[in-house]
ROTORVEX-846090 format. One record per residue: residue number from 0; residue in one letter; chain; y, x, z of N, C-alpha, C, O, CB in turn. Coordinates in steps of 0.001 Angstrom, whole numbers, padded with zeros to 6 digits. Atoms other than C-alpha are relative to their C-alpha. Glycine has a CB too. Layout:
BEGIN
> resi;resn;chain;n_yy;n_xx;n_zz;ca_yy;ca_xx;ca_zz;c_yy;c_xx;c_zz;o_yy;o_xx;o_zz;cb_yy;cb_xx;cb_zz
> NUM;A;A;Y;X;Z;Y;X;Z;Y;X;Z;Y;X;Z;Y;X;Z
...
//
This chain:
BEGIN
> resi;resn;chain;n_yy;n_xx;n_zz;ca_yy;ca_xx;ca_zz;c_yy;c_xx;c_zz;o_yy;o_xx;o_zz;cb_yy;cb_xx;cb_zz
> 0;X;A;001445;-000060;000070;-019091;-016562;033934;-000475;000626;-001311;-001564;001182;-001451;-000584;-001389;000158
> 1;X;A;000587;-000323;001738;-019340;-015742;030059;000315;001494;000185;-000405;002331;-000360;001045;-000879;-001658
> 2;X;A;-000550;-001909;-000267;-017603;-012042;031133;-001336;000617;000320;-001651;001700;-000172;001295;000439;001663
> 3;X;A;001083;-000580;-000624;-020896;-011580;032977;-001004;-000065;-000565;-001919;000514;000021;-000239;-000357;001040
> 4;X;A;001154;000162;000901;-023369;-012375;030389;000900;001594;-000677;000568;002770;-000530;-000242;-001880;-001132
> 5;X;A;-000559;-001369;001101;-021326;-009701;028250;-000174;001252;000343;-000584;002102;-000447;001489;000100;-000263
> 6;X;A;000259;-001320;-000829;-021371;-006833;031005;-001742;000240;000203;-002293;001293;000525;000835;-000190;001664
> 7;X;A;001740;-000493;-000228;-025473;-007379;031149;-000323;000321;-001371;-001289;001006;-001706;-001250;-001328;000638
> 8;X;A;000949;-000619;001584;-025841;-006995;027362;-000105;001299;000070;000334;001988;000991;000741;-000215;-001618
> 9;X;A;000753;-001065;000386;-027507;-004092;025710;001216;001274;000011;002335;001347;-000497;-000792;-000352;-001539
> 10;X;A;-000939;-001527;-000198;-026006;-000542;026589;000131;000629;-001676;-000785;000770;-002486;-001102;001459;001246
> 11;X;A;-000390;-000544;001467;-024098;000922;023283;000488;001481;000533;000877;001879;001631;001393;-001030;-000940
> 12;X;A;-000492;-001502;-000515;-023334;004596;022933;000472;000179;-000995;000032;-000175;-002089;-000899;001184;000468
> 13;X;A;-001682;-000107;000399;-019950;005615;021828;000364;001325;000036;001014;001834;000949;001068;-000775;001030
> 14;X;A;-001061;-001517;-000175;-019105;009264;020649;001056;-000016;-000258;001515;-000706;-001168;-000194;001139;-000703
> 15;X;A;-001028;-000542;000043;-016071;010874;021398;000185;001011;-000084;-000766;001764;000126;000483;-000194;000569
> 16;X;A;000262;-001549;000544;-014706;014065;020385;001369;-000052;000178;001865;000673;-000685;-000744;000502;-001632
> 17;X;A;-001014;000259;-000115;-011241;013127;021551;000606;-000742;001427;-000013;-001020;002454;000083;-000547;-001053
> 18;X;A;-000456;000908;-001037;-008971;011300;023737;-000828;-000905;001165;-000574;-000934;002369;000638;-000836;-000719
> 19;X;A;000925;000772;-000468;-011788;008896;024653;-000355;000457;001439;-000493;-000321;002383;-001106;-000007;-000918
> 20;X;A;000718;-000554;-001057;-013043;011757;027235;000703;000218;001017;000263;000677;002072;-000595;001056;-000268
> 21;X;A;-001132;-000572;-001214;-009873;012193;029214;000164;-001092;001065;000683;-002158;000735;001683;000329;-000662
> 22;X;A;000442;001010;-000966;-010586;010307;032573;001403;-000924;000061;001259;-002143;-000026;-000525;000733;001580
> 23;X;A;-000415;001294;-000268;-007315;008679;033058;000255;-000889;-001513;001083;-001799;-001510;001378;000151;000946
> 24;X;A;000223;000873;001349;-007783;007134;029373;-001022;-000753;000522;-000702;-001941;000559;-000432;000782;-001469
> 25;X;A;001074;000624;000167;-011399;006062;030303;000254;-001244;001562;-000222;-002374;001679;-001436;001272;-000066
> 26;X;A;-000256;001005;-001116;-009984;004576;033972;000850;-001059;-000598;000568;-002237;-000381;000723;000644;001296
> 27;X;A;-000784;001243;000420;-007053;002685;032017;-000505;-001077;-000783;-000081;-002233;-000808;001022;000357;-000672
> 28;X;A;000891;000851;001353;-009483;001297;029185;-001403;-000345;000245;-001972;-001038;-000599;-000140;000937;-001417
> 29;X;A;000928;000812;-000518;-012368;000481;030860;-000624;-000107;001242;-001721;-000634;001428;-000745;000080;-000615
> 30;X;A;-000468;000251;-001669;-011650;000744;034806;-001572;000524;000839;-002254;-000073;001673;000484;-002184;000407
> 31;X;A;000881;-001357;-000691;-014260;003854;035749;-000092;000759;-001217;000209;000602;-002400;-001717;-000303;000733
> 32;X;A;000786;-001131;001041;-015801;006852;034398;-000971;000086;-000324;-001957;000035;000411;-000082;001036;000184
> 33;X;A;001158;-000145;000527;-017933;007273;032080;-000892;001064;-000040;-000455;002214;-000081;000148;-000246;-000920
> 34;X;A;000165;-001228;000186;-020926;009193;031865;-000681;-000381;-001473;-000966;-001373;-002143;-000821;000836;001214
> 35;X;A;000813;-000201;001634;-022506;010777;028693;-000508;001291;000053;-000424;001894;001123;001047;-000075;-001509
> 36;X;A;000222;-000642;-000184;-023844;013345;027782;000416;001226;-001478;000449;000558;-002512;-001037;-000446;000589
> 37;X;A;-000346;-000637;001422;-022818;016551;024629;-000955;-000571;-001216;-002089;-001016;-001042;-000212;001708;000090
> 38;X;A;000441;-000082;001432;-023661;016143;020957;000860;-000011;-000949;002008;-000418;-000775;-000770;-000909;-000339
> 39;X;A;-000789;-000224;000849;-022694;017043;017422;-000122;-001317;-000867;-001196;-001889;-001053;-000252;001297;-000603
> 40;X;A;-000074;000566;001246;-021082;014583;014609;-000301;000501;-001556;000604;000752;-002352;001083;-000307;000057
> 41;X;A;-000259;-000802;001137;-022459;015986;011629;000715;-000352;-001440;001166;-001485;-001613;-001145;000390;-000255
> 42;X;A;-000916;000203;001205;-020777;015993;008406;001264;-000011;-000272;001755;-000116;-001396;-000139;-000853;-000394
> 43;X;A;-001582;000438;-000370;-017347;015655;009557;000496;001310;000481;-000176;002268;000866;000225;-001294;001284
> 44;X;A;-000727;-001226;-000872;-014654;018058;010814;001192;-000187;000255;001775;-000723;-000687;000047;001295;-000575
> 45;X;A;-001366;000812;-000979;-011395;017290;013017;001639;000766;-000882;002118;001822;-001296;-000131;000763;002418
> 46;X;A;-001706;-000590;000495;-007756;017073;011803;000338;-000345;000943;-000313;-000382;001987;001012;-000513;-001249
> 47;X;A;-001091;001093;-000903;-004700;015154;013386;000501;-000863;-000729;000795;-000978;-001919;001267;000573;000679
> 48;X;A;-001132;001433;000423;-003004;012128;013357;000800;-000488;000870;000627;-000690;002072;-000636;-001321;-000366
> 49;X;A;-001480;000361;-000879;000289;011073;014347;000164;-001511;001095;000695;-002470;000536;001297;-000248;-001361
> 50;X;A;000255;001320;-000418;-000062;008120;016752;001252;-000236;-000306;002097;000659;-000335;-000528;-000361;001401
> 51;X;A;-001366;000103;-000265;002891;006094;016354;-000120;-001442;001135;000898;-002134;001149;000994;-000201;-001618
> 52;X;A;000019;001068;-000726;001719;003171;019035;000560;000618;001350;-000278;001019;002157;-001414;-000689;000024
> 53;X;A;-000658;-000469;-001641;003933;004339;022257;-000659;-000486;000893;-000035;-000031;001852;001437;-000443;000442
> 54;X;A;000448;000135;-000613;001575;002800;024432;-001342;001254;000263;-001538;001997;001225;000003;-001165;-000227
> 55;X;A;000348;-000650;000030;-001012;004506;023137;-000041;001862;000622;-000795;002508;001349;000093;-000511;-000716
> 56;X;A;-000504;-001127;-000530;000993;007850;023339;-000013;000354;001588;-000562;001220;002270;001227;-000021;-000444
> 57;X;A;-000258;000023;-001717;002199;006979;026924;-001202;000699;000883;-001274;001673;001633;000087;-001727;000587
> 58;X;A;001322;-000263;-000654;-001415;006726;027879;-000892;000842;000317;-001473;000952;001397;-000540;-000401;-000312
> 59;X;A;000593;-001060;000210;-003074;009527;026593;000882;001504;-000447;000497;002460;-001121;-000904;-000474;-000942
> 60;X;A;-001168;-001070;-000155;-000007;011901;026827;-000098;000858;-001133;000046;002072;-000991;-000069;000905;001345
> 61;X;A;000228;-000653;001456;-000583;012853;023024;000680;-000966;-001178;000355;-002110;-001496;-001766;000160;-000321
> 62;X;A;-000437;000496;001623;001665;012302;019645;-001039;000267;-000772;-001322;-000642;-001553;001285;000752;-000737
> 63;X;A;001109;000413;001327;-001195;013174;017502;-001225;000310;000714;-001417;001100;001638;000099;001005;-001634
> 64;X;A;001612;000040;-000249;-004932;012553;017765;-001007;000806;-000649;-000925;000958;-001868;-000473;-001214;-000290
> 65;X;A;000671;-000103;001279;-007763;014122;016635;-000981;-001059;-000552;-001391;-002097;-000034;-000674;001146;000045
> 66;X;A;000663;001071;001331;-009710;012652;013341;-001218;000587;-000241;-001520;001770;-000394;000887;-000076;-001613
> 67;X;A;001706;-000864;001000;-013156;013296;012091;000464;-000811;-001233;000925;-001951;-001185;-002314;-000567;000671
> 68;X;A;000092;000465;001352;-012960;012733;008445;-001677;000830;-000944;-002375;001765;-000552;001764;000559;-000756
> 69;X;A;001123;-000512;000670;-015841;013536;006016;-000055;001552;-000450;000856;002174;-000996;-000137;-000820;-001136
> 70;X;A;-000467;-001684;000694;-016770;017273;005244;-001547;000491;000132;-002118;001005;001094;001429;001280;001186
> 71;X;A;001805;-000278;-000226;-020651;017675;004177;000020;001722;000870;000946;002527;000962;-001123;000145;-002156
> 72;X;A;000265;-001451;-000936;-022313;020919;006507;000576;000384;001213;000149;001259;001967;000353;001118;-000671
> 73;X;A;-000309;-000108;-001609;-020020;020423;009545;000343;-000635;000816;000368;-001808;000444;000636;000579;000336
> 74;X;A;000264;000787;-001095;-019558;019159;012701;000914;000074;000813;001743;000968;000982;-001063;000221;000591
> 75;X;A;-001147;000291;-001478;-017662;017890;015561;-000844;-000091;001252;-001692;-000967;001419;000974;-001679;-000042
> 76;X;A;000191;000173;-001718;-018454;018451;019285;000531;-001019;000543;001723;-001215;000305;000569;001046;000849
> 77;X;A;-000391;001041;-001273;-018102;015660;021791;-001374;000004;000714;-002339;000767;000753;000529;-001774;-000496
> 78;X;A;001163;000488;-000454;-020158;013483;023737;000080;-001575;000009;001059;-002310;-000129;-000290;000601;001343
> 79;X;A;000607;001440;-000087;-021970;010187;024029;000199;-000616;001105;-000442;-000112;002027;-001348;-000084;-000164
> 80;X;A;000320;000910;-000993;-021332;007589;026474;-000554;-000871;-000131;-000871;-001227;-001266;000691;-000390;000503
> 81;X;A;001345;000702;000131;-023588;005288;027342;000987;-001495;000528;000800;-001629;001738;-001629;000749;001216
> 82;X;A;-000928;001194;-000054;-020895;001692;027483;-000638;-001792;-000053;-001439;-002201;-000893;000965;000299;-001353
> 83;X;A;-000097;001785;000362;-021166;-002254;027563;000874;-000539;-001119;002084;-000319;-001171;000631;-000845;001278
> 84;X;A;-000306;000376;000599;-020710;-003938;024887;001504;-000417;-000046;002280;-000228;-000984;-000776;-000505;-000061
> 85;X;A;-001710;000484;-000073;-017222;-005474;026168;000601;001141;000138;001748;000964;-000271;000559;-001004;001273
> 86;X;A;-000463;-001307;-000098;-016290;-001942;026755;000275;000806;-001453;001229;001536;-001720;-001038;000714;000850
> 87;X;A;-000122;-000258;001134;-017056;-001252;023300;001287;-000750;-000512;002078;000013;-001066;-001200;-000262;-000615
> 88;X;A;-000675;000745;000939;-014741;-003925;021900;001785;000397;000951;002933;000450;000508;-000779;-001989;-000116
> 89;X;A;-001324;-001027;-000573;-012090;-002338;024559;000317;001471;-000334;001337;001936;000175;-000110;000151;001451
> 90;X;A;000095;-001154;001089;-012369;000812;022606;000672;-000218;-001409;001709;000166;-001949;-001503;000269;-000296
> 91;X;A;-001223;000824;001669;-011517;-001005;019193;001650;-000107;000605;002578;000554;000138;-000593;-002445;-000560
> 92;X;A;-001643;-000029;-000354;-008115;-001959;021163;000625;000962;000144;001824;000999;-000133;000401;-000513;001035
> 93;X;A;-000875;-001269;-000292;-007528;001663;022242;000263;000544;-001463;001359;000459;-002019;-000821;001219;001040
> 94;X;A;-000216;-000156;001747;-007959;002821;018581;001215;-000370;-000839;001432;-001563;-001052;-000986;-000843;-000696
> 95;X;A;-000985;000615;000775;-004986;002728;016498;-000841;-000323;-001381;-002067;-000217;-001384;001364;000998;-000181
> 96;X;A;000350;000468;001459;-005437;001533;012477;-000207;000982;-000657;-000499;000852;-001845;000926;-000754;-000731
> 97;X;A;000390;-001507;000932;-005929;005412;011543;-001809;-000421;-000095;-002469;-000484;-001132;000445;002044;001207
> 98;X;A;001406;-000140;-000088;-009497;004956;012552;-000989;-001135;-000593;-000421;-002153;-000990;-000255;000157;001383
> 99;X;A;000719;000570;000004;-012307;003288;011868;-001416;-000336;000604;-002047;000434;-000120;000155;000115;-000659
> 100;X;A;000893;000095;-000538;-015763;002165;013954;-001253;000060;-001037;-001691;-000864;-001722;000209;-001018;000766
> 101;X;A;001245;-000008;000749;-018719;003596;012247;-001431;000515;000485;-001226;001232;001465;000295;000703;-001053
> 102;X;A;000882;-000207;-000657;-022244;004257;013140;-000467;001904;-000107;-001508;002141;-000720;-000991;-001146;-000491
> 103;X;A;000176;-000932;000408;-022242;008097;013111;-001682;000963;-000238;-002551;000150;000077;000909;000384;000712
> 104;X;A;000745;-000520;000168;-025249;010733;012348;000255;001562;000966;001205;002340;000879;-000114;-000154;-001373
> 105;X;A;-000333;-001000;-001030;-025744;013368;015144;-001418;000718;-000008;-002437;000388;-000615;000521;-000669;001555
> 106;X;A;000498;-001365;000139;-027479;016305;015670;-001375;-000348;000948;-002527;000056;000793;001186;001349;000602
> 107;X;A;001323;001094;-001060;-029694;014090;018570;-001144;-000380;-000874;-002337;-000128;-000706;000659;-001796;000638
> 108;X;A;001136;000854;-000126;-031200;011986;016540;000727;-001119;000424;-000133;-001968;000190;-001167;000455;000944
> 109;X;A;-000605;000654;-000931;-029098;009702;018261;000632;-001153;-000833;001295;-000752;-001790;000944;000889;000814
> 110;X;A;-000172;000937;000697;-028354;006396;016880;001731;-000340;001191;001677;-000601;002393;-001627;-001171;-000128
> 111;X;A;-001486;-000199;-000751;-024234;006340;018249;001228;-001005;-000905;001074;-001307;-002088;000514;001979;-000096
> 112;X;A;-001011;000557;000575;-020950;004418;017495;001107;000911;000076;001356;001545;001101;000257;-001224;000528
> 113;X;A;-001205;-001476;-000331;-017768;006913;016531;001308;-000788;-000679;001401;-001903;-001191;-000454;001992;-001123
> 114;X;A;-001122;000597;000823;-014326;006645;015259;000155;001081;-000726;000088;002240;-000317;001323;-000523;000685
> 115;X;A;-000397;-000898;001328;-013545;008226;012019;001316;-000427;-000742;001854;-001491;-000437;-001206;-000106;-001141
> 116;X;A;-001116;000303;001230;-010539;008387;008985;-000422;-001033;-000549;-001463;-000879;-001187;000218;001046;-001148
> 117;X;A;-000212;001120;001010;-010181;004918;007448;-000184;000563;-001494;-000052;-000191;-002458;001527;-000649;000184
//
């Protein structure tokens, strides 16, 4: 019963610019597809990182990820999904310890949750 209070809370939106968008990631990690819609991360700009969680890997058929890290004047492409809160906190689990959950600044206007370089 408490699962179902959690699935009615307030819709969070979650850019990705990565892995996040690849459907059978979004079917294994939060059991449909999401929609969203494009926008830019500004300030940031994409490296890699080496996953070393083999599940992870397995899942998203990738040894390294990409990273937004800080880089004033540019930007990362993705998009926004529009998620449940418990969906959110199933996101933190997909995430290895490279990343971190921060509230990013987008090109919208768009008040968004992203993962960035620790």
């Amino acid at each position: 019963m408490q699962g179902n209070v959690i699935l009615n809370s307030k819709t969070q939106l979650l850019f990705s610019y990565g892995t996040l968008q690849n459907t059978q990631v979004q079917l294994e990690t939060f059991g449909r597809v999401l929609e969203g819609y494009a926008d830019k991360l500004l300030d940031y700009q994409l490296c890699h990182v080496k996953i070393e969680d083999a599940s992870v890997v397995e899942l998203s058929g990738e040894t390294h990820h990409p990273i937004a890290t800080p880089s004033s004047g540019d930007f990362v492409d993705g998009v926004v999904f529009k998620i449940t809160q418990t969906e959110l906190l199933k996101s933190d689990q997909y995430e290895v310890d490279s990343y971190q959950r921060i509230k990013g600044k987008f090109q919208s206007g768009q008040d968004a949750w992203v993962y960035v370089k620790v």
